[in-house]
C-alpha positions in Angstrom: 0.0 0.0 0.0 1.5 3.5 -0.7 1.9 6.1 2.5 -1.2 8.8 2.1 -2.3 10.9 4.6 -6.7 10.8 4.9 -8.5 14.0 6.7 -12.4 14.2 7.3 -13.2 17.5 8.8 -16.9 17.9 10.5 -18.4 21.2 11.4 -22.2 21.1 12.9 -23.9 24.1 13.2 -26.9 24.6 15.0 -30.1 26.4 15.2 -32.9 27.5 14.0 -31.9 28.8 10.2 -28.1 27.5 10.5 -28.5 25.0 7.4 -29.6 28.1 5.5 -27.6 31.0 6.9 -24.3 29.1 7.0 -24.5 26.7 4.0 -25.3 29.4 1.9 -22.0 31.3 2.3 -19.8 28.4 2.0 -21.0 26.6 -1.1 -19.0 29.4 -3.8 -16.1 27.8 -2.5 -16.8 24.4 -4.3 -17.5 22.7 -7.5 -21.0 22.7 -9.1 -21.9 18.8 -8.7 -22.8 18.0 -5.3 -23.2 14.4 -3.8 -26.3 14.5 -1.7 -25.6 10.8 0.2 -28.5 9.8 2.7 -30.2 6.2 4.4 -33.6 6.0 4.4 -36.3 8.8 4.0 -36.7 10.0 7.5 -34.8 13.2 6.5 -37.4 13.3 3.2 -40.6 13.0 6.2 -39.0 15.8 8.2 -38.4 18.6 5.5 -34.5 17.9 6.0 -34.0 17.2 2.0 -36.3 20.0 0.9 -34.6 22.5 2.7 -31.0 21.7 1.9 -32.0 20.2 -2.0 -33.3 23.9 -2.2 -30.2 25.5 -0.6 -28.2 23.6 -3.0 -30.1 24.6 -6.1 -30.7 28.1 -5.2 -26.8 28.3 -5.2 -26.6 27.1 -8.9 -25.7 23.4 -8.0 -26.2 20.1 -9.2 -27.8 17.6 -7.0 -26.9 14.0 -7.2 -28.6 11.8 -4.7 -27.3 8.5 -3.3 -29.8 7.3 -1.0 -30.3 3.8 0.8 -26.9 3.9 2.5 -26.7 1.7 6.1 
């Protein structure tokens, strides 16, 4: 196997209108495909998807979704 070096940074933010407020001013710094990657469709029952699909969209990006994941 050859040496790499693998980093997965997290930042949660939280509160009402965070997803919004936040997401918003950090997608310019990316690519215009987005990976939307989910399990099953609780987050589609609790307006989850909706609100962060339309985020996405509203930003000019393209929405991929790979759902089913366990």
């Amino acid at each position: 196997m050859e040496n790499f070096v693998y980093e997965y940074p997290t930042k949660v933010y939280f509160g009402k209108g965070a997803a919004r407020q936040h997401l918003s001013n950090i997608l310019s710094a990316y690519g215009s495909n987005v990976l939307l990657a989910y399990g099953g469709g609780s987050i589609k029952k609790n307006g989850v998807y909706d609100e962060i699909d339309g985020i996405l969209k509203e930003n000019g990006k393209t929405v991929t979704e790979f759902t089913g994941i366990m």
